[in-house]
N, C-alpha and C positions, 0 to 999 in steps of 0.2 A: 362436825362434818368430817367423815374420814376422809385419808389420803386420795386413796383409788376414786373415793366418788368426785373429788377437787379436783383432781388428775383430768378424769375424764369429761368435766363439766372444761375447764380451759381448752381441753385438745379439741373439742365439740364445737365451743365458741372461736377456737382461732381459724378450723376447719372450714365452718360456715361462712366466715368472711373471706378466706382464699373463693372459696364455690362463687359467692354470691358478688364478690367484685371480678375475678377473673374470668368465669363459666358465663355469668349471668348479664355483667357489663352494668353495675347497680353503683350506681353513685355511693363513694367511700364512706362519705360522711352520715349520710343515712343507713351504711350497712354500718358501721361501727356503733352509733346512737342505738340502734333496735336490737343485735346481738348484745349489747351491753345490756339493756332492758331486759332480754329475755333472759341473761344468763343468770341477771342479781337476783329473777324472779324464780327462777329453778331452783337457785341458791337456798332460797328460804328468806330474801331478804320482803320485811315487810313494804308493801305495795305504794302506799304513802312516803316511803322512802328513798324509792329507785330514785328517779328523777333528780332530786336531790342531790344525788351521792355521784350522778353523772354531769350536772351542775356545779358540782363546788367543785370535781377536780378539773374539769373542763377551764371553770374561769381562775384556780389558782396557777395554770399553765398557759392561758393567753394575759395573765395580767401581768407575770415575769418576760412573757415572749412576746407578746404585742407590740411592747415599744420597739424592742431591738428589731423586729423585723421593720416597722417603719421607715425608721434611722435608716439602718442599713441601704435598703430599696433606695431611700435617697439620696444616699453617700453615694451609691451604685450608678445611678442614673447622672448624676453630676460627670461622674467619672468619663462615663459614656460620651455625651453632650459636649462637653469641653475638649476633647479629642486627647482627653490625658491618657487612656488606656492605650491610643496610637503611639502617644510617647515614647511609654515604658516598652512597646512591641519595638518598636523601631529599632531603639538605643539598643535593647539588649540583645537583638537580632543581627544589626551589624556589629558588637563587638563580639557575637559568637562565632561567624562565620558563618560560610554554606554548608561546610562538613556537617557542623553541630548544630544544623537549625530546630531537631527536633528537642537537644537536651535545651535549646533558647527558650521553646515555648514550654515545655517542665517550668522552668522558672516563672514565665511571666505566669502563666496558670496558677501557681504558689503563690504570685505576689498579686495579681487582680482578683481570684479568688477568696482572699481575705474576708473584703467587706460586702461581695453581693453571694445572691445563689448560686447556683449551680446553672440554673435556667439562664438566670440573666447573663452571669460572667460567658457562659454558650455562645450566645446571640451576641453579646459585645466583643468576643473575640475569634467568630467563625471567620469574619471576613478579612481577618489578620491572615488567619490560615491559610485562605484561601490566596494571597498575594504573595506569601513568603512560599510557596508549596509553587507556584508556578514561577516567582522570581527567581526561584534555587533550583528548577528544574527535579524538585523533590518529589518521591512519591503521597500522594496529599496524606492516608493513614497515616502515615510516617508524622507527619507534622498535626493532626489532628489529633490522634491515641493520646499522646503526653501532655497535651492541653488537656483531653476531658480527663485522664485519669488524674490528673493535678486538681484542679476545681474539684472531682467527685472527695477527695484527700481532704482537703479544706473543707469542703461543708460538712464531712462526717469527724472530722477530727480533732479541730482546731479552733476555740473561741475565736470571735464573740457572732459566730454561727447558733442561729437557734436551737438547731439541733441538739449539740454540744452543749449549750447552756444549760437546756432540760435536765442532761442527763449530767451535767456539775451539779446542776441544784437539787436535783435526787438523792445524789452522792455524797452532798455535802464535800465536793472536792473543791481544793484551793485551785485559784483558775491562773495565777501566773506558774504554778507547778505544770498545770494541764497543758498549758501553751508550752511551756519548754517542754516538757515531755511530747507532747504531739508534734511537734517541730523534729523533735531527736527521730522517733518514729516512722513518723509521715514522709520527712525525706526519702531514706534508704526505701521507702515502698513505692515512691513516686518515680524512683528511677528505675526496678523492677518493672510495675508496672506501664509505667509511661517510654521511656527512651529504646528500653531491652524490650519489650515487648510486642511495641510499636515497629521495630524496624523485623522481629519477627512475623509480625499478622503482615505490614505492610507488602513484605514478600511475595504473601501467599494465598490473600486475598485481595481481588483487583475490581474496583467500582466498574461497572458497565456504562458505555452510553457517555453522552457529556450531561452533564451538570449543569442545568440552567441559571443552577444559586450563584457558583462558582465564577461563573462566565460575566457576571454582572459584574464583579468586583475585581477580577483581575486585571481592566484595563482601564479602572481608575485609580490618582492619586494622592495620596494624605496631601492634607492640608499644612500647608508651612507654616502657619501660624499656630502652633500647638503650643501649650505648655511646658514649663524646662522640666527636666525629667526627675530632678532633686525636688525639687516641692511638691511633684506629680507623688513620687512614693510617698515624702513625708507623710502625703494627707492617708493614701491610703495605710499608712500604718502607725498612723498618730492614735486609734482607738487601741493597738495593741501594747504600744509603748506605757501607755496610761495604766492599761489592767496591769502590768507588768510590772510598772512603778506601785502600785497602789496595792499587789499582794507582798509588797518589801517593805510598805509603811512602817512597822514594828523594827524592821532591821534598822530602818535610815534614821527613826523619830519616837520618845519615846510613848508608852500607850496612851491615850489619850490624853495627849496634848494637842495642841492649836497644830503646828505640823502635821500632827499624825492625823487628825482628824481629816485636813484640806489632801493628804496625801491618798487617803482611803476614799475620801470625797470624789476627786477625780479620777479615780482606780474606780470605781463601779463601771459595771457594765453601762447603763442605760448614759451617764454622764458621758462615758470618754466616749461612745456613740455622737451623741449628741455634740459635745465640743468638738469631733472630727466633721458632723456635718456640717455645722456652721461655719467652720474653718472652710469649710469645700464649696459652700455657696460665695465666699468674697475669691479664696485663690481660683478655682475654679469654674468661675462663675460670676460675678462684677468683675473680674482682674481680665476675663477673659470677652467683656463687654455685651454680656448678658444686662439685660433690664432685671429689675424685681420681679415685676411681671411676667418674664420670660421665665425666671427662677421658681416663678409661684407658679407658672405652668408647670414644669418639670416635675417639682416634687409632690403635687396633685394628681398627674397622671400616670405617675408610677406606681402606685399605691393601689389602683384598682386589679390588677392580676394578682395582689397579695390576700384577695377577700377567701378567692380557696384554699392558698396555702393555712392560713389561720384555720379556717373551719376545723381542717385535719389536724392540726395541731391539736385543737380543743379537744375534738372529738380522741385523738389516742390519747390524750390527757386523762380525763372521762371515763375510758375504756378501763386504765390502770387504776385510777379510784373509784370504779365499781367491783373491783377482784381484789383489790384491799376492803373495803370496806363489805362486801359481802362474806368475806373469812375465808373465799377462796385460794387469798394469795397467802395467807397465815397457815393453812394445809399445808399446800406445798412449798413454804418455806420449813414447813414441821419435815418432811418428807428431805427436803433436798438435804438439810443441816445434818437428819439421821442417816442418808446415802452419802453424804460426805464429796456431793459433784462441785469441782473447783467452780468457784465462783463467775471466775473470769471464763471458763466454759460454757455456763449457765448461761449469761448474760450475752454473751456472743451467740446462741445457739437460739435463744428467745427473740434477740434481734432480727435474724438472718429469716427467722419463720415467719414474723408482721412483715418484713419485707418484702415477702412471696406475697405474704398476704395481700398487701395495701397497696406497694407500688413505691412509698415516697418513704424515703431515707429518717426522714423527721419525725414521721408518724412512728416506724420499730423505734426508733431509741427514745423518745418517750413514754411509749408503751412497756418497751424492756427495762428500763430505768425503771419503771413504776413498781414495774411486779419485784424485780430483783433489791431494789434499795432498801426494805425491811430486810430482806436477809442479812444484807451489808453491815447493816446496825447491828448485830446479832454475831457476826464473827470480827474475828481479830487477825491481823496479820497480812489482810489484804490492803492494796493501796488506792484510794478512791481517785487516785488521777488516771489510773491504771484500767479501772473499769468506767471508765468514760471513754477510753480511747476503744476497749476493748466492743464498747455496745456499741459506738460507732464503725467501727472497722463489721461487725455482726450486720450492719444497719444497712449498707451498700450491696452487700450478695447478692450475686444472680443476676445482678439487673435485668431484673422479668418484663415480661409484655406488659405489665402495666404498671411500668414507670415511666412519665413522661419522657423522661431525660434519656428512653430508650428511641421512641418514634422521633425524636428530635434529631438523635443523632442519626440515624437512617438519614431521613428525609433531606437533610444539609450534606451529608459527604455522598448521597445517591447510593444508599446501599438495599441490597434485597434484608429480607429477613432473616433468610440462614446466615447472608453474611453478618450482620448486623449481630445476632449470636454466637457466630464467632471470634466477633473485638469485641464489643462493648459486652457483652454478658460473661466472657471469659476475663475481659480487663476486671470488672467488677468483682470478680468471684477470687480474681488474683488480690485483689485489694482486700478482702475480706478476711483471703486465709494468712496473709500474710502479716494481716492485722491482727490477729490472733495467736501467731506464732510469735511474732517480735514480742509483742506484751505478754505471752508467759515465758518469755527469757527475761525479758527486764525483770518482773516478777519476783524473780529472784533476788538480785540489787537494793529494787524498790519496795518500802512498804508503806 
């Protein structure tokens, strides 16, 4: 297959799905399944085999991501229930002050962010907003910008977020590397985006009309019975501590030995998920005089708004093992190696396009992972924690009209469209380039 024809068979295929989900309003997961189909069958790939080839990558990307999304959703939802996310809003709200109520919620966004989505941590912490924004006499973007630009940070940047996982395990990147480094990262972009930006849009864009959402929660009070705010964080960030410890295993213990083994053991992804949730069902959750029952409701009916996010997942999974395995991504990894386009370009620039395309952050960096991580194997000198953050920060861009996470945030601060484009599609895009400029300075440092 030559280059130009592989070239043009991907630009064809990614084009068709911006059209047909943006233009057309065609369910993602079916427009990804059939461009896939159609593109392996252009390809030349034999007909008996498509399916297949969009099958095995599909389930080798929900059988590494399926758990964690699970787990998480339930960590999540604990979180929520228990009134622990009021906690840490509270605490850290009044030791910032009124001045600095926007750098307050930057933080709590950083740290509730962790372990849910982006959608969810939204909804669990709009109505925080909404009471610190009128308790501080604050203008509300002010206080709302650095919450969503902190959560959008976290789920593009930072293990043990699906997203992120995909594109570690593409990479083959060490994930306590990935977390420190997304941490070093991610910060200085969250204050960029979130604080510094936030009190520039807030200026200058002003919501119309009152706020119905707003108005409900303004003139009621957290509950005094909340959880103390030290075991509140521990839980939310006992999953991270774990991968943390468990990519140091080898330093602390030697290689397989009975230590190193239990230390890599509870270092996995799926385990320290898991140990944090069960920790969250007793602190959280019996401690806080929940029944089982109660608990088995909760973690039951969290679960059902996760059936689309998986789909997409599959389905970009799929997408990227049909353009490997049809020799499409073999071209233009032949092509890109003999143009010599930095990697870390590549990968950010492939992300930012499914993004347009699809809508959901999750979908481009497994789709971008997929295409870009044979290259990866193929060159030397780049750093695989580097192009994780790099596909992630690519993965956020734009935040187009068909991303949930765009009509969400309209609909809850009251905003129109154009303004709506001018925070959140500008915060996004800030997040994106600045994800891209920080990681090719590290770059340099890192390899």
């Amino acid at each position: 297959m030559s280059s130009i024809f592989a070239i043009s068979l991907a630009t064809a295929a990614i084009t068709a799905v911006v059209i047909l989900i943006a233009r057309f309003r065609i369910n993602p997961f079916i427009v990804l399944f059939s461009v896939s189909v159609l593109l392996a069958l252009v390809a030349g790939m034999p007909a008996d085999k498509v399916v297949g080839s969009f099958e095995a990558g599909a389930g080798h990307v929900l059988g590494h991501v399926g758990t964690v999304i699970a787990l998480g959703t339930m960590l999540g939802k604990m979180l929520a229930e228990s009134g622990g996310a009021d906690r840490i809003v509270l605490t850290i709200a009044t030791l910032s002050g009124r001045r600095h109520v926007d750098w307050a919620m930057m933080l709590i966004g950083l740290l509730v962010g962790l372990p849910v989505f982006f959608e969810v941590g939204f909804v669990l912490l709009i109505p925080l907003v909404f009471v610190l924004a009128d308790r501080t006499q604050t203008p509300l973007l002010r206080v709302a910008l650095p919450m969503g630009a902190a959560l959008s940070i976290t789920h593009a940047l930072i293990p043990p977020h699906p997203a992120a996982l995909l594109a570690l395990s593409a990479y083959h990147a060490d994930i306590g590397k990935t977390i420190l480094l997304g941490i070093v990262i991610g910060t200085p972009i969250a204050v960029i985006a979130g604080p510094v930006f936030g009190r520039f849009a807030s200026a200058r864009v002003i919501p119309e009309g009152v706020n119905p959402l707003a108005k409900q929660f303004v003139n009621s009070k957290p509950s005094e019975n909340l959880p103390r705010f030290g075991i509140t964080v521990f839980t939310v960030l006992s999953p991270v501590i774990l991968m943390l410890v468990g990519s140091m295993a080898d330093r602390v213990a030697a290689p397989h030995t009975i230590p190193n083994n239990i230390l890599h053991f509870v270092g996995n992804t799926d385990i320290a998920l898991l140990l944090a949730t069960v920790l969250s069902f007793y602190v959280l959750g019996h401690a806080r005089g929940f029944s089982r029952e109660t608990i088995l409701r909760f973690t039951n009916e969290c679960l059902g708004p996760t059936a689309l996010i998986m789909l997409l997942v599959g389905a970009g999974g799929g997408f990227g093992r049909v353009l490997v395995d049809s020799g499409v991504s073999r071209s233009i990894t032949d092509t890109a190696l003999g143009a010599h386009v930095p990697l870390l370009v590549l990968a950010w620039m492939l992300a930012a396009i499914v993004r347009v395309a699809c809508g959901s952050s999750t979908v481009a960096m497994a789709t971008a992972s997929g295409i870009v991580a044979p290259i990866l194997a193929h060159s030397t000198g780049v750093s695989a924690e580097l192009m994780v953050l790099v596909t992630g920060a690519g993965s956020v861009a734009f935040g187009p009209m068909n991303d949930a996470g765009f009509w969400q945030l309209k609909e809850y601060l009251g905003l129109t469209v154009p303004q709506t484009l001018k925070t959140w599609s500008v915060l996004e895009t800030l997040i994106a380039v600045c994800g891209l400029v920080f990681c090719m300075i590290a770059s340099i440092f890192v390899h």
